[in-house]
FITORTOR-773291 format. One line per field, with one value per residue (C-alpha): x, y, z. Coordinates in steps of 0.2 Angstrom, whole numbers, plus 2048, in hexadecimal, padded with zeros to 3 digits. Example, Ala and Ser with C-alpha at 12.3 -4.5 7.8 and 13.67 -1.06 7.14 Angstrom:
x: [83E;844];
y: [7EA;7FB];
z: [827;824];
END
This chain:
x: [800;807;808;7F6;7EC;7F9;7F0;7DC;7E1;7E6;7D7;7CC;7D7;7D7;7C4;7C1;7CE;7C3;7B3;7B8;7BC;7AB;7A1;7AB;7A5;792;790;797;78B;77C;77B;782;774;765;76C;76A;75B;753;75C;758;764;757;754;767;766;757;75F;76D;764;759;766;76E;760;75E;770;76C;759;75F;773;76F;763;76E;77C;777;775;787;78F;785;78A;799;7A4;7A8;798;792;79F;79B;788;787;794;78E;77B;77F;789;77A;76E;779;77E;768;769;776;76E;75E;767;76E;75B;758;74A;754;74A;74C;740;74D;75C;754;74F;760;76A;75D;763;776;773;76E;77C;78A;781;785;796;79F;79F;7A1;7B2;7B8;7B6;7BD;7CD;7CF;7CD;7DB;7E6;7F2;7EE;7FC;7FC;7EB;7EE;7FB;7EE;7DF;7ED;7F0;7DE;7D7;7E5;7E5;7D1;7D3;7E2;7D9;7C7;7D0;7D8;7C7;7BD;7C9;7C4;7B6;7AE;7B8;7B5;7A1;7A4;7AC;7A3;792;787;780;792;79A;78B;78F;7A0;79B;790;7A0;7AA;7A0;79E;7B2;7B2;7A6;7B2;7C4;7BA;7B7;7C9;7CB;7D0;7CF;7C5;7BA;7B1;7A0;792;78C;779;76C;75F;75D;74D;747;748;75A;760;754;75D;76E;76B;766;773;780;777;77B;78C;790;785;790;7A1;7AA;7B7;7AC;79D;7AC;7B2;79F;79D;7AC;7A7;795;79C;7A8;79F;790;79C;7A6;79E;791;79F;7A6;795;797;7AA;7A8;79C;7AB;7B7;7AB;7A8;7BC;7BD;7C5;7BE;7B9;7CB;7D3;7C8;7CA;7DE;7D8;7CD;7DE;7E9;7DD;7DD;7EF;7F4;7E5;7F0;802;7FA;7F4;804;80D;803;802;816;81F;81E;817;816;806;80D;80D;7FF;7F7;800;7F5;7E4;7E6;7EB;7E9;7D5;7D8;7E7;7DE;7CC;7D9;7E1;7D0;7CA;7DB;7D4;7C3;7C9;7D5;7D2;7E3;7E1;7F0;7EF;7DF;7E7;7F4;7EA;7DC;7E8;7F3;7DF;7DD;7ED;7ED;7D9;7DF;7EC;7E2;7D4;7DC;7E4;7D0;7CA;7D6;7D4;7C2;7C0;7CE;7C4;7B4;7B2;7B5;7A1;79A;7A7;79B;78C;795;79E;78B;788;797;792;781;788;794;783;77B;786;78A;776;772;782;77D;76B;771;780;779;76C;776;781;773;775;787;797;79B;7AF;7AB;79B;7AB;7B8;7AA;7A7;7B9;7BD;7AC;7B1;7C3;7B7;7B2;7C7;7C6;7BF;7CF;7DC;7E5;7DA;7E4;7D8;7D7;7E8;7EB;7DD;7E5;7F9;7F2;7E7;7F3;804;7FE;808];
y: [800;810;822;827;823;82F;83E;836;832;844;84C;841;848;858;85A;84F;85B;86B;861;85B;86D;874;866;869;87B;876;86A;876;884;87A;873;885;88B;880;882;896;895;888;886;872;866;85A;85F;860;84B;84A;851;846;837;83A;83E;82B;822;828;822;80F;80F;812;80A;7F9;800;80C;802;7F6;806;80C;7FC;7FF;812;81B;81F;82F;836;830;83A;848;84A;849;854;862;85E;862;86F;877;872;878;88A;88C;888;895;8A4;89E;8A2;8B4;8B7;8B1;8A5;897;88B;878;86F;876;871;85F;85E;863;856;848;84C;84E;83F;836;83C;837;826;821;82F;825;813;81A;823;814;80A;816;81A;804;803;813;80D;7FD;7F3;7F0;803;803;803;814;81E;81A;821;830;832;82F;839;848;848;848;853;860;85B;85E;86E;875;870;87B;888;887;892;8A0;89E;89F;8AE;8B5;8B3;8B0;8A0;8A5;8A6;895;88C;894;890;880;87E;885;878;869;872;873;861;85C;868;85F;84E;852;84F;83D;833;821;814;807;7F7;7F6;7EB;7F3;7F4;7FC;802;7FF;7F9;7F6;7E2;7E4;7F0;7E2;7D2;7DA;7DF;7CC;7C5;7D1;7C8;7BA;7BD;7C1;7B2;7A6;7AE;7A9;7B7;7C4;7BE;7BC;7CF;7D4;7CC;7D4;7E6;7E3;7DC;7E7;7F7;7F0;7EE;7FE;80B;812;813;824;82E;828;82D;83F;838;82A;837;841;834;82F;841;848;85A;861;866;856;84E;858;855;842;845;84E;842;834;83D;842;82D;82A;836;82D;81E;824;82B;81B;810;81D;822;810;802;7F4;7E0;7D6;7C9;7D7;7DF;7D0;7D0;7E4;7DD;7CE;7D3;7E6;7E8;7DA;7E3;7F3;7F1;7E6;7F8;801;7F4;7F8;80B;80B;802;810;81D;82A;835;831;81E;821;82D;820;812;81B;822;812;809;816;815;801;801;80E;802;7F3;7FE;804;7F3;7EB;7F7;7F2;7E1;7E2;7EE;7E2;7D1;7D7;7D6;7E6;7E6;7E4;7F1;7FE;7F6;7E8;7F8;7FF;7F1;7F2;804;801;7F0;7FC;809;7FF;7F9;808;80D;7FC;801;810;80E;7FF;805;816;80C;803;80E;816;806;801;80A;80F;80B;7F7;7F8;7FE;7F2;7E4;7E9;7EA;7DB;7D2;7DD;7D2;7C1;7C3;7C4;7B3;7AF;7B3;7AC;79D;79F;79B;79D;7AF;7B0;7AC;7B6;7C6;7C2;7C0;7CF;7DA;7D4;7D7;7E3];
z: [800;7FC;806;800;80F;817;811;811;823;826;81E;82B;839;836;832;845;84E;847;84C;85B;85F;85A;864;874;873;86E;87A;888;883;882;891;898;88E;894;8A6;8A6;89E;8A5;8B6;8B5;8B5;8B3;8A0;89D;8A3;898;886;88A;88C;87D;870;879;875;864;860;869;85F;84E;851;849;83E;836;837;828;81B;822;81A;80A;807;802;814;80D;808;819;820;815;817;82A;82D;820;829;83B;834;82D;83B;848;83E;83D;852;852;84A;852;862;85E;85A;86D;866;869;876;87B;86D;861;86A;86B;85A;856;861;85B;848;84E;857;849;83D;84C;84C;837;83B;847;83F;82F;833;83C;82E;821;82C;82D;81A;818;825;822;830;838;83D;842;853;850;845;851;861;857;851;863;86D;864;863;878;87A;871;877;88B;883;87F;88E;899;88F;889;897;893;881;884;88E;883;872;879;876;862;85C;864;85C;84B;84B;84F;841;835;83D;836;826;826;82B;81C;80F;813;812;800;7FB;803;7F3;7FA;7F4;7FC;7FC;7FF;7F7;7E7;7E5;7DB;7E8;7FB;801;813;80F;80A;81A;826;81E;820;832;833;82C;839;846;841;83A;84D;857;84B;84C;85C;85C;859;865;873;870;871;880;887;881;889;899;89C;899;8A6;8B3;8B3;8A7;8B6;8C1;8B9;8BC;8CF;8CF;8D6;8E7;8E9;8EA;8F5;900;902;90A;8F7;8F4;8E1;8DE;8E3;8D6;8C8;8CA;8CA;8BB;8B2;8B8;8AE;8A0;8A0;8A3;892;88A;88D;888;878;875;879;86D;860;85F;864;856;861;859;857;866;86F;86A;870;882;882;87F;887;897;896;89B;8AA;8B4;8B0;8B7;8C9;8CA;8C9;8D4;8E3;8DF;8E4;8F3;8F9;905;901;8F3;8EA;8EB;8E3;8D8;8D1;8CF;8C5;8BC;8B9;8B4;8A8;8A0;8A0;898;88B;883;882;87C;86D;869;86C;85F;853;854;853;842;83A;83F;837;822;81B;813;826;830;830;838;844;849;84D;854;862;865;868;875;87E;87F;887;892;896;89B;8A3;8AF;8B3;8B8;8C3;8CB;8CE;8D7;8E1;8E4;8F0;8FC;8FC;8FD;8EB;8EE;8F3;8E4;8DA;8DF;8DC;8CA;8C5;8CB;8C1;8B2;8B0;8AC;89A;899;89C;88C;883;88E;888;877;869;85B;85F;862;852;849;851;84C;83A;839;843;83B;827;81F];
END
């Protein structure tokens, strides 16, 4: 493969950066927004949680006309559309008639767009990138999305303050448009299945036929499980993290250093597996073991009582679960046929979703009746089993060195 997907890959970057930046800012002023003019957090929760559940409805759905469309244009036409919904949100806003049914109607479209958006660029960037620097690109691509996302929430209040709300939202909206221009110019090709028409039939026996592609595949049903599993267990921990911290006697400053310090040990780790050439063997070594020492760290953490022990162990969790992460991701694009990519993808989203809310309702519940640091510890600990699917597995062993080592 030549140098080509060098610049396609570039062209995606740059367009996420200037995005990234926008939504940062939007997402900041919205709920600043809502908060003034409504003073309820309540109807923060609830535009959060509606714009969620549109992206788990229409996940699968959508997922199956992902496969079967140009990436590109996919890319193209959400971007340019929440570019031009969210400039109309903007001047709206500079009129002062801007009013929550139109910030909802709003996030429900975006929401939609993100949802066919996100699987679409994962795929394109697997079919640009030679696969043995998969795991490279997708550091770069994610670090520099989060050091600029962090760079931006720090200042984000004093950038609203400055400018007002109608003007952030604009540039928003001019960000996406950017976005959808420099997409334009990305020459590579793809394969996709080549059909006359879509019908309703077509995009129902394709989602089937997912389905089933998944139940009967063994490698791809066990990384399911794992993604599910482990995003029960520990996703609904992070929303309790700051009434952990209160209850260990560590105040609002303590915690946004601990927060930071997170962040700042993701970023190494991003940086370490996007800079360093790293073999398939031990590549494997990551993702086999990477998640289990991780979540046994967290675990030790929520079982402290001194700030800095807690400190180093979240910290040392977060950089463990970021390595194996980016390997995990790799591994699962590369292990799906390039003409179901897109929708399987969906598919993992919408499983990690709803992990992700099933874990929340539960452990913010019980959370009320035990102590959130032994409720904590617990869940780690039963987060490490569906680990056990891949120790001492050879067949996946095997799959990953040949996906991971081509050229």
């Amino acid at each position: 493969m030549d140098n080509r997907w060098k610049k396609d890959f570039f062209l995606i970057w740059q367009g996420s950066i200037v995005s990234c930046i926008g939504n940062v800012l939007y997402n900041f002023c919205i709920s600043y927004w809502v908060y003034k003019e409504t003073g309820s957090t309540a109807l923060m929760g609830i535009l959060y949680s509606v714009t969620t559940f549109t992206s788990l409805i229409f996940s699968p759905f959508i997922s199956v006309l992902i496969d079967r469309l140009e990436k590109k244009k996919i890319l193209i036409y959400c971007d340019l559309i929440q570019g031009i919904l969210i400039l109309c949100l903007g001047f709206i806003a500079m009129f002062n008639k801007l009013n929550t049914i139109m910030i909802m109607i709003v996030g429900i479209s975006a929401s939609i767009c993100k949802t066919m958006f996100k699987p679409a660029i994962i795929t394109l960037i697997s079919f640009i990138v030679p696969p043995k620097k998969l795991v490279k690109i997708r550091s770069i691509h994610s670090g520099s999305n989060t050091l600029v996302g962090m760079f931006f929430e720090a200042v984000s209040g004093f950038i609203i303050m400055r400018f007002g709300v109608p003007l952030v939202i604009i540039a928003n909206g001019i960000t996406f448009i950017f976005s959808a221009f420099s997409e334009l110019f990305i020459k590579s090709t793809e394969n996709q299945k080549k059909i006359k028409e879509i019908s309703i039939n077509l995009l129902l026996g394709d989602l089937k036929e997912n389905i089933k592609y998944i139940f009967y595949n063994k490698e791809i049903k066990t990384l399911f499980i794992i993604c599910f599993f482990k995003n029960l267990c520990v996703s609904g921990l992070i929303p309790l993290k700051l009434a952990f911290c209160l209850n260990r006697n560590i105040d609002i400053v303590n915690y946004g250093f601990l927060t930071s310090f997170e962040s700042f040990s993701s970023m190494i780790a991003l940086a370490i597996m996007g800079l360093l050439e790293i073999t398939a063997k031990k590549q494997y070594q990551v993702f086999t073991y990477g998640f289990m020492l991780s979540y046994l760290v967290l675990a030790l953490g929520y079982l402290g009582n001194n700030f800095f022990f807690i400190c180093i162990m979240f910290g040392l969790a977060e950089f463990l679960n970021m390595c194996a992460d980016l390997v995990y991701n790799a591994f699962f694009l590369l292990i799906i046929p390039e003409n179901k990519r897109a929708s399987i993808s969906s598919f993992m989203i919408s499983a990690t979703m709803a992990g992700t809310t099933i874990s929340s309702l539960v452990l913010g519940a019980l959370s009320e009746y035990f102590d959130i640091g032994i409720l904590g510890a617990i869940m780690c600990i039963l987060a490490i089993l569906p680990f056990l699917l891949i120790l001492n597995n050879k067949k996946m062993g095997d799959v990953f060195m040949k996906l991971m080592k081509v050229d």
